[in-house]
ROSE-4610 file (N, C-alpha, C; in Angstrom, 1 decimal, always signed):
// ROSE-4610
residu = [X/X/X/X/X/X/X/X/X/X/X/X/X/X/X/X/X/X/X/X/X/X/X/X/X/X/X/X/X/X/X/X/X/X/X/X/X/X/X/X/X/X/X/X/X/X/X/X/X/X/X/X/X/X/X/X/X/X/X/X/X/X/X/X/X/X/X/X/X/X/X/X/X/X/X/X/X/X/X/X/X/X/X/X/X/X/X/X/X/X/X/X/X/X/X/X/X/X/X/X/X/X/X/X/X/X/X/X/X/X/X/X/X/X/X/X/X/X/X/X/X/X/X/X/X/X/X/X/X/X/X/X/X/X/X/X/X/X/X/X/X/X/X/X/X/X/X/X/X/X/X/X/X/X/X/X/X/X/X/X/X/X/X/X/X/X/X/X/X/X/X/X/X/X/X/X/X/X/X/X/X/X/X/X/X/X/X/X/X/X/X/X/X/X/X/X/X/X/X/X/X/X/X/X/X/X/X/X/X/X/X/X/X/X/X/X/X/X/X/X/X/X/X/X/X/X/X/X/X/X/X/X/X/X/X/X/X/X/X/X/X/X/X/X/X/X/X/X/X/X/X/X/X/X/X/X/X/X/X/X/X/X/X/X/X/X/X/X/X/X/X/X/X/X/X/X/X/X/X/X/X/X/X/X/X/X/X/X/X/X/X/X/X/X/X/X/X/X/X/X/X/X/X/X/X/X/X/X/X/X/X/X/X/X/X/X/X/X/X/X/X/X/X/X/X/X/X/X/X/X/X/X/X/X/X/X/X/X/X/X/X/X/X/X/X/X/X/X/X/X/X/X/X/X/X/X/X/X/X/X/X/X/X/X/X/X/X/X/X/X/X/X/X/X/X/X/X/X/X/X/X/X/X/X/X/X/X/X/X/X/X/X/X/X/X/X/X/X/X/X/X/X/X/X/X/X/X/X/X/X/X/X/X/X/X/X/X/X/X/X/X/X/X/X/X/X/X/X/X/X/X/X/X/X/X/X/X/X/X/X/X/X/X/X/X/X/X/X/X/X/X/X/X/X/X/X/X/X/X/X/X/X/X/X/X/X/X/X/X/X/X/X/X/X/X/X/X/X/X/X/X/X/X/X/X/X/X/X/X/X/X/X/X/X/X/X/X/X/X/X/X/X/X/X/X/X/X/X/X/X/X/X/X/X/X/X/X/X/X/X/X/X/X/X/X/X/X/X/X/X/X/X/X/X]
num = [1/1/1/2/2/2/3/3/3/4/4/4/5/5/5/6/6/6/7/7/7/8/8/8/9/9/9/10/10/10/11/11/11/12/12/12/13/13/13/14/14/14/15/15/15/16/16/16/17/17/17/18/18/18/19/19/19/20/20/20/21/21/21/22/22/22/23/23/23/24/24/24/25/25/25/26/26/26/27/27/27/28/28/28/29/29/29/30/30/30/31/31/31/32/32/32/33/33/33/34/34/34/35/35/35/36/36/36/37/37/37/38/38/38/39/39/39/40/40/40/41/41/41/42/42/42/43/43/43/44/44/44/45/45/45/46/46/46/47/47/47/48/48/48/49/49/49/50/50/50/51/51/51/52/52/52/53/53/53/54/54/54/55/55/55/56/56/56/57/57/57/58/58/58/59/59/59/60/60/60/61/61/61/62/62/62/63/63/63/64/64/64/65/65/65/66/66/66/67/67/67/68/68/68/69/69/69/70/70/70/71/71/71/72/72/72/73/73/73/74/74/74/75/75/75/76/76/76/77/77/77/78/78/78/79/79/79/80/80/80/81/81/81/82/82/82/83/83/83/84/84/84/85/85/85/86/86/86/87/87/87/88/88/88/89/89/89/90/90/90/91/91/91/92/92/92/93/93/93/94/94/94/95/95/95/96/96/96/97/97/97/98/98/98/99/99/99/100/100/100/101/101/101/102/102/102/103/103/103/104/104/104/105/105/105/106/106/106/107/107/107/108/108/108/109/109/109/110/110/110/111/111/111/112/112/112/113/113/113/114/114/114/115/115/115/116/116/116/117/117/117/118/118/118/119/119/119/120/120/120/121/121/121/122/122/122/123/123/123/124/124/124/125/125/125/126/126/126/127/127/127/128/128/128/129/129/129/130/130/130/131/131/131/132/132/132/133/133/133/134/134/134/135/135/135/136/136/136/137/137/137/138/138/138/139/139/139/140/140/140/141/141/141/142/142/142/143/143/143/144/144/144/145/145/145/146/146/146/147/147/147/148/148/148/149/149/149/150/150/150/151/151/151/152/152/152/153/153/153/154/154/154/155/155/155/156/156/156/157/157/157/158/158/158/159/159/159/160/160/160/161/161/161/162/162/162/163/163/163/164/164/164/165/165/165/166/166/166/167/167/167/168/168/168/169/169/169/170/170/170/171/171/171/172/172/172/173/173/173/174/174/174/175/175/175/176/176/176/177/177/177/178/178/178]
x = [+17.4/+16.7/+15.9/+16.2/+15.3/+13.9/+12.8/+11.8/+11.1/+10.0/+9.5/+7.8/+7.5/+5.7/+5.3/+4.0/+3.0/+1.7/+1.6/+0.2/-0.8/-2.0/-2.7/-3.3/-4.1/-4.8/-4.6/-4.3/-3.9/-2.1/-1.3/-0.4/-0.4/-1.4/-1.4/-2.5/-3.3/-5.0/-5.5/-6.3/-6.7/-7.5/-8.1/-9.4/-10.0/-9.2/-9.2/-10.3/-10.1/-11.1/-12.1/-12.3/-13.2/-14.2/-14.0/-14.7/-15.2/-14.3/-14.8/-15.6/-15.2/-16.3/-18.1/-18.2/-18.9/-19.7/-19.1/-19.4/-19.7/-19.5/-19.7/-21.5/-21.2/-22.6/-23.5/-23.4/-24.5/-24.9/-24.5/-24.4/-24.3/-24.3/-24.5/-23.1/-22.0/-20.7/-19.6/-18.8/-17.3/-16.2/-16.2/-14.9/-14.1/-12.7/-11.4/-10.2/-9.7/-8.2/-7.6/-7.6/-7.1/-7.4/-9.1/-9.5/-9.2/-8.7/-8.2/-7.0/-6.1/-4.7/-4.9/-3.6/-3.3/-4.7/-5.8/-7.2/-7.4/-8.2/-9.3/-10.5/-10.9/-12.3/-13.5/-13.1/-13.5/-13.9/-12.6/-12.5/-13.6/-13.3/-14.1/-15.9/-16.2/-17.7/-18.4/-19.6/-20.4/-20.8/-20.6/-20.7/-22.6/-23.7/-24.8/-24.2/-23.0/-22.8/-21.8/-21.3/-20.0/-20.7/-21.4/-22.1/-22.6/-23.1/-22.9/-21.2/-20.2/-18.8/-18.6/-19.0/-18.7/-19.3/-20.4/-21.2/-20.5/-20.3/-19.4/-18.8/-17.7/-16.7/-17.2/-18.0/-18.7/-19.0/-19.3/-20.2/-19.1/-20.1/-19.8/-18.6/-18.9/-18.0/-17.7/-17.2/-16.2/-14.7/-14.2/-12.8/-12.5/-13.7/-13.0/-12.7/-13.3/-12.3/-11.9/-11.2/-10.3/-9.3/-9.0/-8.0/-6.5/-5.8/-4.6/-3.5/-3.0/-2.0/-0.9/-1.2/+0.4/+1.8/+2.1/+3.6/+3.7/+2.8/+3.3/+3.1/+2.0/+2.5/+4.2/+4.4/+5.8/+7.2/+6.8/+7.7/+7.9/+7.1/+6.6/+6.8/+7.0/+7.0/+8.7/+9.7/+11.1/+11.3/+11.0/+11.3/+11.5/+10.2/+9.9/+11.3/+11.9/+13.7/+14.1/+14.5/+15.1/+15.2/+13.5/+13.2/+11.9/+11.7/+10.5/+9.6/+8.4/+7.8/+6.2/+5.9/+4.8/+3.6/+2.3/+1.1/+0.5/+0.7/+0.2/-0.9/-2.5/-3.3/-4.3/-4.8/-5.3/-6.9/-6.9/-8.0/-9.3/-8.2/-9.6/-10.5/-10.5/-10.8/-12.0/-12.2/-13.2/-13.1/-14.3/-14.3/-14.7/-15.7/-16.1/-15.3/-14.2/-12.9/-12.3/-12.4/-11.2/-10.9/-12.4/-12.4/-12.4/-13.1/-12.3/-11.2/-10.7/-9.3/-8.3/-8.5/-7.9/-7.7/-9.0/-9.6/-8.8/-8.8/-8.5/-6.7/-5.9/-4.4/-4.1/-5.1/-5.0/-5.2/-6.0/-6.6/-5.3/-4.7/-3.9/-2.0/-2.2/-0.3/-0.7/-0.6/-0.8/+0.8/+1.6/+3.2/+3.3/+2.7/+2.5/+1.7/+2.6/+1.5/+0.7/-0.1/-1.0/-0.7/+0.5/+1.3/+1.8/+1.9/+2.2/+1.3/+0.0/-1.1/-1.1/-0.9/-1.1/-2.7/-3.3/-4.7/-5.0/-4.4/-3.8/-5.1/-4.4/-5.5/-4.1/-3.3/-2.0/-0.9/-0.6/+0.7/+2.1/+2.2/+3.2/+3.9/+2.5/+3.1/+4.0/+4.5/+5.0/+6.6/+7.1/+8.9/+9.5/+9.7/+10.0/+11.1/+11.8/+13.5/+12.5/+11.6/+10.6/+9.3/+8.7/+7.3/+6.7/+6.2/+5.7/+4.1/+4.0/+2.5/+2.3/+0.7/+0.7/+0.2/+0.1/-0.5/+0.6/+1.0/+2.5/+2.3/+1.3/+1.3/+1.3/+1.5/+2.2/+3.4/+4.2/+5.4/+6.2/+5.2/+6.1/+5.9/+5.0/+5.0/+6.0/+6.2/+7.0/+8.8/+9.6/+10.6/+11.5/+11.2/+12.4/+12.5/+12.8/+12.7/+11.2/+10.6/+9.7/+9.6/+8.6/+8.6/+7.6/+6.7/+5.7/+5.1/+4.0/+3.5/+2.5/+3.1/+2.6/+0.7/+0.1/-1.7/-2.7/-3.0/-3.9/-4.0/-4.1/-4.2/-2.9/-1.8/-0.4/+0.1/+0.2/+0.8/+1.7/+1.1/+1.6/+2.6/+2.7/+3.4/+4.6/+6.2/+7.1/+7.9/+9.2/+10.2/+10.4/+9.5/+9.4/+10.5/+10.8/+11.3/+10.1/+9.8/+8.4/+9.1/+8.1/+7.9/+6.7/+6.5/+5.4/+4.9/+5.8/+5.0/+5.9/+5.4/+6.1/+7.3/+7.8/+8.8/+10.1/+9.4/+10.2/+10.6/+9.9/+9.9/+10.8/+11.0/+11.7/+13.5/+12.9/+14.7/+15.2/+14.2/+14.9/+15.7/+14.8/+15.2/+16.2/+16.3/+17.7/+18.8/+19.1/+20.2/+20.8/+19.7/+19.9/+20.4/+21.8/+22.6/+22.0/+22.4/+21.3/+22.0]
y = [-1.4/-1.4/-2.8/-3.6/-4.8/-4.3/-5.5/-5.1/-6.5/-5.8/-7.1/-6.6/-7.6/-7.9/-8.2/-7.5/-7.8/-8.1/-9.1/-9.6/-8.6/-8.5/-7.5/-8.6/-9.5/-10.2/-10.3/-10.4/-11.3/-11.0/-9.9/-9.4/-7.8/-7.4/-6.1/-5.6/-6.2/-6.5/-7.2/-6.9/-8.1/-7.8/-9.4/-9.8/-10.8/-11.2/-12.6/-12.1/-11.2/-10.9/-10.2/-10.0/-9.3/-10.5/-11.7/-12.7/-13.2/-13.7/-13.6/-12.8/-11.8/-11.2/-10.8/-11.1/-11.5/-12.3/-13.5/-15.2/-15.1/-14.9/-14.7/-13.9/-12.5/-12.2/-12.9/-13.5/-13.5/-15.0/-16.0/-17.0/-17.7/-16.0/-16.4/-17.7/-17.4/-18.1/-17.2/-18.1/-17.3/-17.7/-18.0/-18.3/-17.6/-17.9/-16.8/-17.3/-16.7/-17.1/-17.9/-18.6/-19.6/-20.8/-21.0/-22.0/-22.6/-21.5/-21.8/-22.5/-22.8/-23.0/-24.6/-23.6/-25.4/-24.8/-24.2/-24.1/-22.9/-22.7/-21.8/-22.1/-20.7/-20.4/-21.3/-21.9/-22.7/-24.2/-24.1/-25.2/-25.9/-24.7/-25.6/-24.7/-24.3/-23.8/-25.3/-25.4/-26.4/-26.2/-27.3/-27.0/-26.4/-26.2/-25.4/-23.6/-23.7/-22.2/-21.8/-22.8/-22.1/-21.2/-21.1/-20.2/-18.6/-18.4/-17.5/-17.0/-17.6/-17.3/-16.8/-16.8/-16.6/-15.1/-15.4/-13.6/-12.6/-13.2/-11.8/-11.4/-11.9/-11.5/-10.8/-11.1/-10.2/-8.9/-8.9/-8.2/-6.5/-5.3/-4.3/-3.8/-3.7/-3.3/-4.0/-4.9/-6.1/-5.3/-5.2/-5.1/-3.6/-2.7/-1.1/-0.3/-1.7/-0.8/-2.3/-2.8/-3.8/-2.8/-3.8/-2.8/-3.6/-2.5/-2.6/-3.2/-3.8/-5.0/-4.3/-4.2/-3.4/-3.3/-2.0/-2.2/-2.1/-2.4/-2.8/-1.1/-0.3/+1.2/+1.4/+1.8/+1.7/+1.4/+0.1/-0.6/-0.7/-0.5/-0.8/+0.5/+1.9/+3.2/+3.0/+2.8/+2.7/+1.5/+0.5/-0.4/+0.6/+1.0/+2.0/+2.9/+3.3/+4.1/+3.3/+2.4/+1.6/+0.2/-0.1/-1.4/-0.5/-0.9/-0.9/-1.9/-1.4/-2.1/-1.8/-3.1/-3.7/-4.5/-3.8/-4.8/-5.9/-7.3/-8.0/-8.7/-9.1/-9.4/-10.2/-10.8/-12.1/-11.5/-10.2/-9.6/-10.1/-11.0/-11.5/-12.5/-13.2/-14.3/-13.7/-11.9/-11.8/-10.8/-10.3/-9.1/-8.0/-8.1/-6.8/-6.4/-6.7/-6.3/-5.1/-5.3/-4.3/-3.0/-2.2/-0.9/-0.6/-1.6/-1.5/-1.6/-2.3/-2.7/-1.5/-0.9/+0.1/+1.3/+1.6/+3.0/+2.9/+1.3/+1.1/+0.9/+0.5/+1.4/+2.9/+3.9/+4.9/+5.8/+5.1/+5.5/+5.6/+4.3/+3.5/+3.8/+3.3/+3.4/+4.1/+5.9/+6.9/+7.1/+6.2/+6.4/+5.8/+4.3/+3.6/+3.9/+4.1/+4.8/+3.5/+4.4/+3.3/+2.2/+2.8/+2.0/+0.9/+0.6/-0.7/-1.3/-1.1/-2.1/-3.0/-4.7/-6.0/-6.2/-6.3/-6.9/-8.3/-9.5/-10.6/-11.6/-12.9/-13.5/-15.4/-15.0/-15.7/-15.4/-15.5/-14.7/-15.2/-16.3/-17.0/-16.5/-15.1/-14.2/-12.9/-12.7/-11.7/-12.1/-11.1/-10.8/-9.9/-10.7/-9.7/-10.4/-9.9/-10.3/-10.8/-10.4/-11.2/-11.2/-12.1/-12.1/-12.1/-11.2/-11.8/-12.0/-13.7/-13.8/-14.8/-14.9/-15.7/-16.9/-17.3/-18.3/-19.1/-20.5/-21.2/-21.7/-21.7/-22.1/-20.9/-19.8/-18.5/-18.3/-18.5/-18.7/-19.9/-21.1/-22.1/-22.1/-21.0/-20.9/-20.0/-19.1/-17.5/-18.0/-16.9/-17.7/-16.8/-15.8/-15.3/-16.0/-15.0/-15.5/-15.0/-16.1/-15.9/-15.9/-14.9/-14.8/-15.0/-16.1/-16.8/-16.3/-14.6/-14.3/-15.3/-15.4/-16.4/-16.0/-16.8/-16.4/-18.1/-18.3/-19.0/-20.4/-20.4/-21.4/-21.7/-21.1/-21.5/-22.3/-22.2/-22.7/-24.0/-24.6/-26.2/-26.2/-25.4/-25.5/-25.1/-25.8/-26.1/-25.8/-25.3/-25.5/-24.1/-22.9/-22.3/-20.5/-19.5/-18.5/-17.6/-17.8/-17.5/-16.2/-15.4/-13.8/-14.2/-13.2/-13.6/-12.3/-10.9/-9.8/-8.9/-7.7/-6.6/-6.1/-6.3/-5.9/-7.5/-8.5/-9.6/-8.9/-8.5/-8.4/-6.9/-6.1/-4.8/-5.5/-6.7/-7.4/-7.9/-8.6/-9.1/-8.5/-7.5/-7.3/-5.6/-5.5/-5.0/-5.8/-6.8/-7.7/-7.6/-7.0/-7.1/-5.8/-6.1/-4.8/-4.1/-2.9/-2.6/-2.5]
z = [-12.7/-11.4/-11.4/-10.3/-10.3/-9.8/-10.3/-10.5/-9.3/-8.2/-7.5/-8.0/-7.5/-8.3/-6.5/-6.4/-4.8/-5.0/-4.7/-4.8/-3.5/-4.0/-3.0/-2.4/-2.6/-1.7/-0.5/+0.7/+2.1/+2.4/+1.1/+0.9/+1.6/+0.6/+0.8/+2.0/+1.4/+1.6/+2.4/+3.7/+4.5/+3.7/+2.8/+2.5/+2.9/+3.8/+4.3/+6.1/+6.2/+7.3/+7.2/+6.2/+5.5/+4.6/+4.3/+4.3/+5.1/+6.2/+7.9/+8.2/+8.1/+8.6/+8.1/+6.8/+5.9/+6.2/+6.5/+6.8/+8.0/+8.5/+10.3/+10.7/+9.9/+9.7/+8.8/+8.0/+7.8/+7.8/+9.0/+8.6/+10.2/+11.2/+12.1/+13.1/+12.9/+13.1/+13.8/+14.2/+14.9/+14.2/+13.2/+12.6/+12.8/+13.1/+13.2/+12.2/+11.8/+11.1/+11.8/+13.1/+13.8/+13.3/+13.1/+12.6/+11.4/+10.9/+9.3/+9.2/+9.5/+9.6/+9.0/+7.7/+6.7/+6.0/+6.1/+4.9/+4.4/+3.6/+3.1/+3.8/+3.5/+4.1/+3.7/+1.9/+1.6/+1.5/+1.9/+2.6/+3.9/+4.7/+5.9/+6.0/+4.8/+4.7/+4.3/+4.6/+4.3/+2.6/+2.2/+0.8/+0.3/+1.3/+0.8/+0.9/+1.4/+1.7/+0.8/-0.4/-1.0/-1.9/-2.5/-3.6/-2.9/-1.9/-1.2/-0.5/-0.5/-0.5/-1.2/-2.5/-4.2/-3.8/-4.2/-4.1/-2.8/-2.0/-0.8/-1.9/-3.0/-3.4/-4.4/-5.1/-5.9/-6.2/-4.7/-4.3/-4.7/-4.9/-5.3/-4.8/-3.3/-2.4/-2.0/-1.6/-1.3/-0.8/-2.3/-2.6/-2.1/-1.7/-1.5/-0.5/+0.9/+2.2/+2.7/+2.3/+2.8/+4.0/+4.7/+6.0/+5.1/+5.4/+4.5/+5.5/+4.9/+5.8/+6.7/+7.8/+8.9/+8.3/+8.2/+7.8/+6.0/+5.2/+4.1/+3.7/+3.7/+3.1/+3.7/+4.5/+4.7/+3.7/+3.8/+3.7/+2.2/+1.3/-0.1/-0.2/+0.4/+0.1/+0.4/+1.0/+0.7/+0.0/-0.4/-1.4/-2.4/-2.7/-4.2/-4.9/-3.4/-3.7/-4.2/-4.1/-4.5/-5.7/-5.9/-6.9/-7.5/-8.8/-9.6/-8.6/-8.2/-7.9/-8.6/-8.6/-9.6/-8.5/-8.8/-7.9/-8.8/-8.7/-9.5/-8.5/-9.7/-8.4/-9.6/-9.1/-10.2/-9.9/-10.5/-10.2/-11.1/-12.6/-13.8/-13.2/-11.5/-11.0/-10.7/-10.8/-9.5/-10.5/-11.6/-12.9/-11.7/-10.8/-10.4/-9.2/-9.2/-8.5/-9.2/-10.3/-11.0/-10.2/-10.7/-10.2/-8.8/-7.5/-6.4/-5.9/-7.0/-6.3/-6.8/-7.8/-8.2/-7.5/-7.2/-6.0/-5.0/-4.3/-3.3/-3.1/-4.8/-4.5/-4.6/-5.2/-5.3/-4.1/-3.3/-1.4/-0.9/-0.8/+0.1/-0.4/-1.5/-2.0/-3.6/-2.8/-4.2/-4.8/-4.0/-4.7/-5.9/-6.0/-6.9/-8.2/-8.8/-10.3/-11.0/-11.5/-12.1/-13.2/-13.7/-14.7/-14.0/-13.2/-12.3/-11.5/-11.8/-11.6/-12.6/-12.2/-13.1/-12.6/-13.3/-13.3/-14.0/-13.6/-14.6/-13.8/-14.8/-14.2/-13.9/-14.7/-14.2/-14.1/-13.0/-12.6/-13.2/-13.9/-14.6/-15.6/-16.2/-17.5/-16.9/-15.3/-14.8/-15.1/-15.7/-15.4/-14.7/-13.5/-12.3/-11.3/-10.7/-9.8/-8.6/-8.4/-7.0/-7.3/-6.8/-6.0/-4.9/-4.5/-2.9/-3.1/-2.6/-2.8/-1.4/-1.0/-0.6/-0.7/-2.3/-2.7/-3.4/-2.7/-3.5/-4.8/-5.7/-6.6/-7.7/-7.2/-7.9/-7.9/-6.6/-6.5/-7.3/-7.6/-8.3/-10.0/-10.3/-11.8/-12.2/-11.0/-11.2/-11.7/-12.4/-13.0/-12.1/-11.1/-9.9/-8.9/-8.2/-6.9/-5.6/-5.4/-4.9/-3.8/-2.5/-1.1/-0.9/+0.2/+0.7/+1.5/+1.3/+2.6/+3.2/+4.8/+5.3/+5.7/+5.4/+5.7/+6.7/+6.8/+7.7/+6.6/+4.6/+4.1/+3.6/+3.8/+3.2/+4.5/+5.6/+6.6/+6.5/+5.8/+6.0/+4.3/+3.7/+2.7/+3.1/+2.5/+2.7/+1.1/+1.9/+0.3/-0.3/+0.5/+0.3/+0.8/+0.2/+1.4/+1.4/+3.4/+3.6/+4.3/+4.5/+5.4/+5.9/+7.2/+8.2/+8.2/+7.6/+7.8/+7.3/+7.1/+6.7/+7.0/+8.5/+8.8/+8.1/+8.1/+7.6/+6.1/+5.3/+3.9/+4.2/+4.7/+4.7/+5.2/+6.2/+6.7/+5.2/+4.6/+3.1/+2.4/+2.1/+0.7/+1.6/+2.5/+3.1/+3.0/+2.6/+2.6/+1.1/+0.4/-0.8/-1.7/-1.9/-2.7/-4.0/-3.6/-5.1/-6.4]
């Protein structure tokens, strides 16, 4: 059975508005994921404000009601018929992630046994027939084949086979004989 690897961040997981929205409170701003495009969040914060970026993520609860990406329970629940599927998530970047992020596949995708939670900190040591990430410098260490969820700081990256959304990633890997 071929085996695909999912990154949770901005994959599975809006966390990406959930920093926004973070940022926004407490900092008094309107940022949107529009403004992002081609960046990170990081990117365009004033650099007295990156160390408070840091701590949102930190922070206890952060990681434990992220709103879960449209389409992907679905889609990742018929994948599952058919491919070993594996959550890989570079959770060692962010230690007090672990246990939300865990809760938070057990809430969300209870199909996925816990034996297929990666809690890695480089995704380069994965052996798996896919990846779907949306960070290209995971995809260019990965030794399969890799899928570019598209997010607000990948945009301008090229060279890549990108998906824009769930229903893209369900057209894929339909093409693909088992």
């Amino acid at each position: 059975m071929q085996r695909i690897c999912v990154d949770m961040d901005e994959v599975m997981a809006d966390t990406l508005a959930e920093h926004i929205r973070r940022y926004n409170q407490t900092f008094d701003e309107d940022v949107t994921p529009g403004d992002l495009a081609g960046k990170g969040l990081w990117e365009i914060a004033p650099l007295d404000r990156q160390q408070q970026l840091r701590a949102f993520l930190d922070a206890e609860d952060f990681f434990e009601d992220l709103a879960v990406m449209p389409g992907s329970q679905d889609v990742l629940l018929a994948l599952s018929a058919r491919f070993e599927v594996f959550i890989a998530t570079q959770a060692m970047t962010v230690p007090n992630s672990l246990g939300p992020k865990y809760r938070w596949l057990q809430r969300h995708f209870p199909f996925i046994p816990p034996q297929h939670y990666v809690f890695c900190g480089n995704k380069s040591i994965l052996r798996a027939d896919y990846l779907i990430d949306d960070l290209p410098k995971n995809i260019l260490r990965f030794q399969g084949q890799g899928l570019l969820y598209t997010a607000p700081h990948n945009l301008a990256a090229t060279g890549f086979v990108r998906v824009n959304n769930w229903d893209e990633v369900a057209a894929y890997f339909a093409a693909i004989a088992d």
